[in-house]
C-alpha positions in Angstrom: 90.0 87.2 99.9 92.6 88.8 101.9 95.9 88.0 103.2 97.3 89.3 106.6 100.5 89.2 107.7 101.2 88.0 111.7 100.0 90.8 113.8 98.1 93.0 111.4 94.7 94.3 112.7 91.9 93.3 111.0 89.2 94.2 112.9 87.4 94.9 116.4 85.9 92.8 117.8 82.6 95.0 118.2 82.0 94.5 114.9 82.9 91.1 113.9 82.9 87.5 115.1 86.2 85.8 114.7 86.6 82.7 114.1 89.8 81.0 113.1 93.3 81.3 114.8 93.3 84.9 116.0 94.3 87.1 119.3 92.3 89.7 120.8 94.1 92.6 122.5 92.6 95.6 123.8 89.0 95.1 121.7 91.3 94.8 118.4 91.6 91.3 116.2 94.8 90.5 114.7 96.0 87.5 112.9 98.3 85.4 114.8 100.2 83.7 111.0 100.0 84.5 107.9 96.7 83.9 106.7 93.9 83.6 104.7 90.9 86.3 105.3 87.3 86.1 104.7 85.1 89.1 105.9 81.2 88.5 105.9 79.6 92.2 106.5 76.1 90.6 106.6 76.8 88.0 109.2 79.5 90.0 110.5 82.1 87.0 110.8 85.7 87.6 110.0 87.1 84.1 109.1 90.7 83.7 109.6 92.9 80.7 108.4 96.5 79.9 108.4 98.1 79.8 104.6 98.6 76.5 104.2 102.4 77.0 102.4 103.3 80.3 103.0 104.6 82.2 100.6 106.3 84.8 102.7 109.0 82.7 104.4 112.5 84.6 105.0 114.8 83.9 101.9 111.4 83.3 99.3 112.2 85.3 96.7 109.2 88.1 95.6 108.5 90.5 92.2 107.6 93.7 93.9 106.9 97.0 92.1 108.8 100.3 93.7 105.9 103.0 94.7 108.2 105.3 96.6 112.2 106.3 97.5 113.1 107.9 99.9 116.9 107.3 100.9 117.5 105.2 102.4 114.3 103.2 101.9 112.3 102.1 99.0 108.9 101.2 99.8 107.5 98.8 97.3 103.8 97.0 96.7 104.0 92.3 95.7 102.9 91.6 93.1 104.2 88.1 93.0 105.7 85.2 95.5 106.7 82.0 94.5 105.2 82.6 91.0 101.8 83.4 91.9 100.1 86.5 91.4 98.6 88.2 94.9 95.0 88.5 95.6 95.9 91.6 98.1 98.0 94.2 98.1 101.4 93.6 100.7 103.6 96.1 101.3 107.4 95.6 101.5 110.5 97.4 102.5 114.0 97.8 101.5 116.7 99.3 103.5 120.1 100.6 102.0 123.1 101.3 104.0 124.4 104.7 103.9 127.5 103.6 102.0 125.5 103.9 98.3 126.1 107.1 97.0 123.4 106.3 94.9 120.0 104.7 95.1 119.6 101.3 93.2 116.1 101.3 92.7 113.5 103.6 90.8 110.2 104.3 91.7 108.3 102.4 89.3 110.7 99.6 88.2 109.7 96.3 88.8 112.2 94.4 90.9 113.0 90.6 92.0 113.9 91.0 96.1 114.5 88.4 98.6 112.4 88.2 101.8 115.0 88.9 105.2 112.2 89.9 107.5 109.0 90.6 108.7 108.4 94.0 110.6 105.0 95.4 112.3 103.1 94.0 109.4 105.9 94.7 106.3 108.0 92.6 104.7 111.5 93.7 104.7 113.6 93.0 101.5 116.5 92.9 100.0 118.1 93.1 96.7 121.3 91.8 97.1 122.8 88.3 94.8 123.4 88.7 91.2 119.6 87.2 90.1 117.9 90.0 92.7 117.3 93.8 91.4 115.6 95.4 89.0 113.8 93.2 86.7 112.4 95.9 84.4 112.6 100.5 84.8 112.3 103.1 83.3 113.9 106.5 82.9 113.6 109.0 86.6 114.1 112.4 84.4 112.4 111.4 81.2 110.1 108.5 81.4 112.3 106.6 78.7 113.0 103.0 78.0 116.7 102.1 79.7 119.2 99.7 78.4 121.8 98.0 79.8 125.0 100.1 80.1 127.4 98.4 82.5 127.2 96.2 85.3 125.3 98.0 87.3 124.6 100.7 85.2 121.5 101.5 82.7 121.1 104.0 79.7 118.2 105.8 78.4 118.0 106.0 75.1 116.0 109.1 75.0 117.4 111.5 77.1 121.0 110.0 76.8 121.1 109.6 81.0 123.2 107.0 82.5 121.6 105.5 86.1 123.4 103.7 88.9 121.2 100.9 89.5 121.2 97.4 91.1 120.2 95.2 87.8 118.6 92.1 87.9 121.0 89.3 85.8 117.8 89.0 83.7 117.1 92.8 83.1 114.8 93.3 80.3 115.9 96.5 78.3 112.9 98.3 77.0 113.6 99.8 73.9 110.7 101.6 72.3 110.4 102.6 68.9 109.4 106.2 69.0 108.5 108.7 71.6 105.1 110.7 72.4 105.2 113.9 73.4 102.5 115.7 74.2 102.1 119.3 74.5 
């Protein structure tokens, strides 16, 4: 099963039947909702139904993790919405002004982000309110566990580095007993 945001491509139709709620537009299939996808490659059919109670209605909260920064965007995978893990892979985006002299996200930290938009297929995000940020990170120079410093500040407690982030009011520190290195 797959799940495909309004207007993603999912097919042409050359190569599939369609059935469900669906447009055609210039020999391409795109979902016209968010929806529910079922692809049979023997009969080629491509099945596509409207989620019943979406999960990806602006100002539902998501658990996304951060695969890329690039200021002033963090491009993140879902993981979760409304509570429920995700049978597919969406991608999300989050802008951040050019006021931050910093960026509040890491690539790999798990963060809790509100839905604002939807955009050519991507969610678009954001972390701001005291419950939304990073949920769980670790260190960007070192790989090691952070804890709370400040605010909106971590530490890590093997390289000594303090990080200007946008924490989560539930941040879990990770504090591991002992670190690996290998050489």
């Amino acid at each position: 099963m797959l799940i495909a945001l309004p207007g993603e491509k999912l097919g042409v139709i050359e190569a599939f039947e369609p059935k469900g709620e669906f447009i055609v537009k210039n020999g391409y299939i795109y979902a016209t909702k968010l929806s529910e996808v079922k692809i049979d490659k023997k009969q080629k059919i491509i099945e596509i139904r409207p989620l019943k109670k979406s999960a990806f209605n602006i100002g539902n909260l998501v658990v996304a993790k951060v695969d890329y920064v690039q200021k002033p965007f963090a491009f993140v995978t879902i993981v979760s919405a409304l509570n429920e893990g995700l049978a597919a892979d969406l991608k999300g985006m989050i802008y951040f002004d050019d006021d931050f002299e910093y960026m509040p996200v890491t690539e790999g930290s798990i963060i809790r982000a509100k839905i604002i938009g939807i955009s050519a297929g991507v969610l678009m995000l954001s972390i701001e309110g005291p419950e939304l940020g990073i949920l769980e990170a670790y260190c960007n120079y070192c790989g090691g566990p952070l804890v709370i410093r400040g605010r909106n500040s971590a530490k890590c407690i093997w390289c000594g580095r303090i990080l200007k982030l946008k924490l989560a009011s539930d941040f879990k520190s990770k504090a591991l007993p002992y670190r690996v290195i290998l050489e």
